[in-house]
N, C-alpha and C positions, 0 to 999 in steps of 0.2 A: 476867296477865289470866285471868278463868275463864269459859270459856264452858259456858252451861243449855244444856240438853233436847239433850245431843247423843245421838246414834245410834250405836248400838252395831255394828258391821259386823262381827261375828264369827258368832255363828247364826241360825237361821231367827226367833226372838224378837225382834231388831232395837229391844231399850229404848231408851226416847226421855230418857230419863229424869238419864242420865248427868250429871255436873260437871268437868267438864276442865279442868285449871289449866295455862295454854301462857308459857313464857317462854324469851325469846330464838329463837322459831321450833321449840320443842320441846316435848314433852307433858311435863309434868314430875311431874302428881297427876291421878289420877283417882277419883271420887267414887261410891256407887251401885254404880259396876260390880260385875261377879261378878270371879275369878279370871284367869277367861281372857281377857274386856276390858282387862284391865289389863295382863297379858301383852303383848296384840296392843296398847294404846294407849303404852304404855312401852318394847317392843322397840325395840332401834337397831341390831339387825344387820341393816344391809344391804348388799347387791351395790351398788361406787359406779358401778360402768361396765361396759357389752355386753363380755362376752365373749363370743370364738370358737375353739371347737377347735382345734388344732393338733398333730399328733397324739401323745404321751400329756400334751400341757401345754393350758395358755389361751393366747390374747390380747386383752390390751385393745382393744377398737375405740373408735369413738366413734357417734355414733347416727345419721349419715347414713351408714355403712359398716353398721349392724349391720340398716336397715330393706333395703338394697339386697341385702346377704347372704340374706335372710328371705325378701327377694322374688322373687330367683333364684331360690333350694330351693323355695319352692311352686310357682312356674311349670315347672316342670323335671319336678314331678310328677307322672304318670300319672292317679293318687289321690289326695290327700291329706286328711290326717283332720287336724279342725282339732276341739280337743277342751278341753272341763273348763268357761268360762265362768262358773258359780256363785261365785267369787271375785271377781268382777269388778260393774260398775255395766250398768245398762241402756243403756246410751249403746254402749258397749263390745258389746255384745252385738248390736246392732242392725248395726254395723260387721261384726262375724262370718259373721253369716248372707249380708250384701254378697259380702262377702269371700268365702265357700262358693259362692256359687254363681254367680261369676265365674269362681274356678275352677274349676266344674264337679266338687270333691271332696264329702266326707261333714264335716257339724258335728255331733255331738253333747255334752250335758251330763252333769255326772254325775247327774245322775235315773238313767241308764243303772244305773249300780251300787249305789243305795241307793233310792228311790221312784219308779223306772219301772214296778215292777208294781201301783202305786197309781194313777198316771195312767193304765195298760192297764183295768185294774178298774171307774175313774171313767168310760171311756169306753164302759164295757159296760153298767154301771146306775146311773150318773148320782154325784151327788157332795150329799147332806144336808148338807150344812157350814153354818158361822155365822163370825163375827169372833171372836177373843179378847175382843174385849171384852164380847159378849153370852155367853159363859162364865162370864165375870168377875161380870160382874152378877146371874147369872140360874141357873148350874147348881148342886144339890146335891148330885147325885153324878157324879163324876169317875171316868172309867176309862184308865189307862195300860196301856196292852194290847202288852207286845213290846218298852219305854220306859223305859230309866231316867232320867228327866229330873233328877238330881239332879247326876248328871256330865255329861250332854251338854247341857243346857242346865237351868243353874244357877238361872236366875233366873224359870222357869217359872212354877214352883206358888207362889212368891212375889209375881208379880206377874198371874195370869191364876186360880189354881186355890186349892190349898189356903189357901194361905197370906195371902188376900189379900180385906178388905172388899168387899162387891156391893155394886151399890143394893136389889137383891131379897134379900142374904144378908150379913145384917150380923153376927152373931157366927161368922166365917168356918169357925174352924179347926173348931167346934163342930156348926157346922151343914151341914159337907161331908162327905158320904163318901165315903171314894177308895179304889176299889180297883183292885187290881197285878195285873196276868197275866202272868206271866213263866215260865223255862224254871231260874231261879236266885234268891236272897232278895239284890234289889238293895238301894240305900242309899234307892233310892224302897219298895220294898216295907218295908222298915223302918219307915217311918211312915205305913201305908196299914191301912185300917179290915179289911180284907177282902184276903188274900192267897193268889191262886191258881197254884198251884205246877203248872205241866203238863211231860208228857214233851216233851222235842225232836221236832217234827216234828207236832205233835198238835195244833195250832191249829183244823184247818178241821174238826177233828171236835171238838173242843170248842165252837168256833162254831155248827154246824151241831146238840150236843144241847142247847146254850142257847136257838136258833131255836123246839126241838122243842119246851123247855119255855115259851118265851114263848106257843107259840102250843094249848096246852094238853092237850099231849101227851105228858106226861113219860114214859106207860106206855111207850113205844118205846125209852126209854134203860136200857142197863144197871145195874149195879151202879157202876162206875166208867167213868169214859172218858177216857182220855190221863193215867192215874195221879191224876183227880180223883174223891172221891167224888162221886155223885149228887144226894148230900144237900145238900152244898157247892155244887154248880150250880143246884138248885131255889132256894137261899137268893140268891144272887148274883143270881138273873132275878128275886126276887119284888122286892128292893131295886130293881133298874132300874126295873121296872114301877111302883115305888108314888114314883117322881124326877116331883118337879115340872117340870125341867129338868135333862135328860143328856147328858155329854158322851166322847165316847171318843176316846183321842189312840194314836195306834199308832205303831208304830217298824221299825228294821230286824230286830230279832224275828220280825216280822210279813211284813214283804215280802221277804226274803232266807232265810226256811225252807223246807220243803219244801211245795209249794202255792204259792207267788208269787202272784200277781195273782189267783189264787183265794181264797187265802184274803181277799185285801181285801177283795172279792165278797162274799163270803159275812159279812165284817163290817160290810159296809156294808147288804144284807139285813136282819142281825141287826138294823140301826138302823131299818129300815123295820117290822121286826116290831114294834118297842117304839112306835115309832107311832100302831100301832093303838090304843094303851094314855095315851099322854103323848108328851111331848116330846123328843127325841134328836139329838143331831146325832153326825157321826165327823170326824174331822180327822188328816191325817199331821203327824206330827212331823219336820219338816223340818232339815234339818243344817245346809249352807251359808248364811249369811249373805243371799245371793239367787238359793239356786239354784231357788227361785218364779219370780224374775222371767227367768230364762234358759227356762223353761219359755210366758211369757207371751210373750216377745220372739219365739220362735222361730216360736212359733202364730201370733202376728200377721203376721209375716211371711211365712213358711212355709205356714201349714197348719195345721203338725203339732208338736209340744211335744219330743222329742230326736230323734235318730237320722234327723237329714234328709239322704238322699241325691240330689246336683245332680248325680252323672255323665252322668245320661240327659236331659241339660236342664231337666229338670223337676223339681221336690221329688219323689223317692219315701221312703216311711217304711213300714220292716218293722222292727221289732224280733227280732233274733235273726240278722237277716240285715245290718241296716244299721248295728247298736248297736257300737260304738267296740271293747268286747271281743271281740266276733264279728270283727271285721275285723281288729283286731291278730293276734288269735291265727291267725288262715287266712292271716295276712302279707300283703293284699290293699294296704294302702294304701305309695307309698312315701315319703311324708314327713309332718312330723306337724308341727302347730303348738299349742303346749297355752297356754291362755290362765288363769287366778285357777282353781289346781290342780294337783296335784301326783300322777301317776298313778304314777312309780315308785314310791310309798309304800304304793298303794293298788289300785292294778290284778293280777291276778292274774300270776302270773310269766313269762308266755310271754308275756304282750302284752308286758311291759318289757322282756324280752328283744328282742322283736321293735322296738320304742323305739331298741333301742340300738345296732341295726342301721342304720337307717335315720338322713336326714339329722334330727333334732327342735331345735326351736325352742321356746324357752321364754317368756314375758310373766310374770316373779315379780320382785318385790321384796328377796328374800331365794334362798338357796344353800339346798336341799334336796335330795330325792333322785332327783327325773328331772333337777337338775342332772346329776350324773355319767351321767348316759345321756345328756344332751344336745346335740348341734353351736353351739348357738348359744343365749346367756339373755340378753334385754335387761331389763334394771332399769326397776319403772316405781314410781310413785306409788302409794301406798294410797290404794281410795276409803273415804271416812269420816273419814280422818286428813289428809293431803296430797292429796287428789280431790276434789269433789262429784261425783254422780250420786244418780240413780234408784232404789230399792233394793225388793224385795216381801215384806212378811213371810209367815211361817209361812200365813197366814190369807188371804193374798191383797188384801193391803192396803198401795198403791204410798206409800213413803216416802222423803222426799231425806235422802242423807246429804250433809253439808256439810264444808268445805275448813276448818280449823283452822288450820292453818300454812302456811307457803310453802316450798316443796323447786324442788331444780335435775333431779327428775325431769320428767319426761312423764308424764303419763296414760294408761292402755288406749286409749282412743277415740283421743290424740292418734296412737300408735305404730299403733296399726293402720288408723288412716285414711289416714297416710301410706303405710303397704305398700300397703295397696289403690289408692287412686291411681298406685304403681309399678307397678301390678299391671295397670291400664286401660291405662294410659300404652304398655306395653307389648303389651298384646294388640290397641291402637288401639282402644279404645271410649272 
């Protein structure tokens, strides 16, 4: 059987596009997809059943043992950081935040460690953005600023940028200019009109002599700036300024250099200066598949978009103070629940250490590497493949991923609405 227009649950691009050929209850071909769809749609290593430490082996449990396990270690907690959710469907996430602040612990997403200082930035001077799809149709110059979207998200400039007919820019590849700012000559700057090569660390002065020249001041900039010449900068602003419609997509280049959430600042500024001139929008370039919508769910419910703390009954949210790495590493929290995420892999080493301490609970599909630091993994369902749910793209644009196949897992929502329920059951609410 081959099912259309499936949904790609692997990055923040979320193609609708896909051809999925499913037999006997398995993916067997995948169509359209990039690389790494195909990977995550073809993969068959999975975890068949909850394990639980034992101390240096497993054991197999079965899943009313492994939520009752899960539910004990949270309630037992002082703290607990219940963390990652970007791998996960909205449904799953809505449960989370439940879940947080029953027990009275901290949830945060990973935005925490890849575009929290984007949503700190958008909350300071607002957020110019558009759809992909008013890119798609409408911009002539492209800016990848910090991005190499050629590996982290394949199917980008093929289906939103370069690569790809508008209804306002029909001979695409011709009529786009796309230029790269980067710290290295990626596989994106390889095929980019205009390639700015800056020092490490030099962004928000580079931004800020772009500003100077948008807004007609180049006499204040030196000879170079951040190992760019000047000449190179006035040519790059005068291109912006003379775009029918511009688009800038930024990455962790950008929000994990020196400057954070300033420098987004200041490029989203940059986008108000061009403004003046024509039209501009900026956009992050998002990773997770919907770690958009763990940002949306949170807000709604919450408030506040990551790092929400329930100890004091109420949502508090500090960044720095409240954000998942600030706590592991101060060893504040004492048990960890990590939900569609994988922080041994990817959390700085003293947090995982400090993981590996403490009791952690895992919700993955698959053995990675906060398995070995973890007390307890229950195997759930993939959403997009054996799930439906909710899912946000890059752009902010709510789309359902649907159920393909049938599996003898559970779901996120299912597994975690039953702890939660153990969770009330028990504290008598």
């Amino acid at each position: 059987m081959k099912v259309v227009d499936v949904v790609c649950p692997f990055c923040g691009c979320l193609c609708d596009d896909l051809v999925v050929e499913v037999c006997d209850e398995k993916v067997v071909k995948v169509e359209n997809g990039c690389t790494l769809a195909s990977e995550k749609f073809l993969g068959d290593h999975r975890l068949q059943s909850p394990i639980l430490r034992e101390g240096f082996g497993w054991r197999e449990i079965g899943y009313e043992e492994a939520i009752s396990v899960a539910a004990d270690i949270l309630l037992a907690a002082d703290l607990p950081l219940l963390y990652g959710w970007s791998g996960t469907h909205g449904e799953a996430q809505s449960v989370g935040v439940h879940l947080a602040e029953v027990l009275g612990g901290v949830i945060d997403n990973t935005s925490t460690v890849c575009h929290g200082p984007s949503i700190l930035a958008i909350q300071e001077v607002g957020h110019p953005g558009c759809t992909l799809g008013q890119v798609k149709n409408r911009a002539d110059v492209v800016v990848y600023w910090g991005a190499n979207a050629i590996e982290a998200h394949p199917r980008h400039m093929s289906r939103y940028t370069t690569f790809t007919q508008g209804f306002f820019v029909k001979d695409a590849h011709l009529a786009r200019t796309v230029i790269v700012v980067d710290t290295r000559r990626t596989e994106t700057a390889e095929i980019a009109d205009e390639f700015v090569q800056v020092e490490a660390g030099y962004d928000y002065e580079i931004l800020s002599a772009l500003r100077a020249i948008v807004r007609g001041r180049e006499d204040v900039i030196s000879g170079a700036v951040g190992g760019v010449a000047k000449t190179q900068l006035i040519r790059v602003a005068e291109i912006c300024k003379r775009a029918k419609f511009g688009a800038i997509f930024f990455g962790l280049g950008l929000t994990m250099s020196a400057g954070k959430h300033k420098n987004i600042r200041n490029a989203i500024e940059l986008v108000e200066e061009l403004n003046r001139h024509t039209k501009w929008t900026i956009s992050p370039m998002r990773g997770h598949w919907n770690v958009y919508g763990s940002n949306e769910v949170f807000t709604w419910i919450s408030g506040y978009p990551f790092a929400v703390d329930f100890s004091r009954g109420i949502a508090f949210y500090n960044p720095g103070e409240t954000t998942s790495v600030d706590i592991l590493r101060r060893g504040e929290c004492d048990a960890c629940l990590v939900v569609g995420s994988d922080p041994g892999a990817h959390l700085p080493r003293a947090c995982a250490a400090h993981l590996a301490k403490i009791p952690t609970i895992q919700l993955d599909p698959h053995v990675n590497a906060t398995t070995h630091l973890a007390t307890l993994q229950i195997p759930v369902a993939v959403s997009g493949i054996d799930a439906e749910g909710t899912a946000y793209r890059m752009d902010g644009v709510p789309i359902r991923v649907q159920k393909l196949v049938e599996t003898k897992f559970p779901d996120d929502t299912e597994v975690l609405s039953a702890i939660y329920r153990r969770v009330r059951e028990v504290k008598g609410q």
